[in-house]
N, C-alpha and C positions, 0 to 999 in steps of 0.2 A: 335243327334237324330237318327242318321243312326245306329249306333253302339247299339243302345238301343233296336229295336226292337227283334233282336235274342233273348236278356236276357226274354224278356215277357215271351215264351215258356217255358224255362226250371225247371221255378217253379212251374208253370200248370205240369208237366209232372212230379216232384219230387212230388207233392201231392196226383198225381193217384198211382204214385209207393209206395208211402209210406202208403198206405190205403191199398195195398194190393190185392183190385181188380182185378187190368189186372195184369197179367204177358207183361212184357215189352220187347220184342224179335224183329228180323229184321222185320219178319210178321207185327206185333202189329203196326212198324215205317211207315212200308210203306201203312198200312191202314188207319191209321190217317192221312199220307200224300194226299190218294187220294181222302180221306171224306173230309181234309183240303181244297182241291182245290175245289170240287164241293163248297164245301159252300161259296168260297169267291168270285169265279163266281158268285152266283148267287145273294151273297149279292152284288157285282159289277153291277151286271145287275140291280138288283131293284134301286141302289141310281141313279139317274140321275145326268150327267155330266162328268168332268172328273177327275179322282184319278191321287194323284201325285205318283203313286205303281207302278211297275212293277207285273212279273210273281210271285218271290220269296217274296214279298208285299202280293199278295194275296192269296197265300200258308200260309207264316204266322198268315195271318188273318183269313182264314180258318180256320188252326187247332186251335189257341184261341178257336175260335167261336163254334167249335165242342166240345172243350173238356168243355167251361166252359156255352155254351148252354147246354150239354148234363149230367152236373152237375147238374145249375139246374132245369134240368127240375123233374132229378132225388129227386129231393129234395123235389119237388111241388107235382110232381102226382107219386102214386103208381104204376100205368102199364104206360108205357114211349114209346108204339108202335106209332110212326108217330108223337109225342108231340116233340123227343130230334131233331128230322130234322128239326122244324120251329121254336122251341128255339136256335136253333145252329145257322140258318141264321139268325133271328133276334139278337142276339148276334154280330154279324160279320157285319151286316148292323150298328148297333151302333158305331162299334169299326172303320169302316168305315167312318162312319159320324167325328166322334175324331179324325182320321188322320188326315181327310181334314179339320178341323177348327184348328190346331197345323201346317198345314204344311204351310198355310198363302198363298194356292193357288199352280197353275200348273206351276216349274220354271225349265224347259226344255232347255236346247243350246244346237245346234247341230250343 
């Protein structure tokens, strides 16, 4: 399962590319990265308890959350001002909740 989660993104990000959209450059990477992380902040923050994730956990889930909150919201509503930021967290809050009912709890040794 560990191995799995990087694969999630890169079909999200072959579908933006391949629709033509965004142009896909270092800029484009590292902005997705840092919408990625607000978003999984803060879906972190709204689910109460604890995630079995680290830093790079919720980067991932972030960007998910952004790119396919921000699909569709594009989908749903014609003007997307303020709609793609609380479909992207709630997107990331679900995907959130699915980790933690797959990961069968918090199993930490240290």
């Amino acid at each position: 399962m560990r191995y799995l989660r990087p694969v999630i993104v890169l079909p999200a990000l072959m579908l933006v590319a391949a629709e033509g959209k965004i142009r896909i450059d270092l800029g484009t990477i590292v902005l997705y990265a840092l919408i990625g992380l607000v978003v999984g902040l803060v879906a972190r923050f709204l689910v109460p308890g604890r995630d079995p994730m680290g830093f790079f956990g919720t980067l991932l889930i972030g960007v998910v959350g952004a790119i396919l909150g921000g699909w569709l919201a594009g989908e749903v509503f014609p003007e997307t001002a303020g709609v793609d930021w609380l479909a992207s967290i709630l997107v990331a809050i679900v995907l959130v909740l699915l980790i933690r009912s797959f990961s069968g709890g918090v199993r930490r040794t240290y």
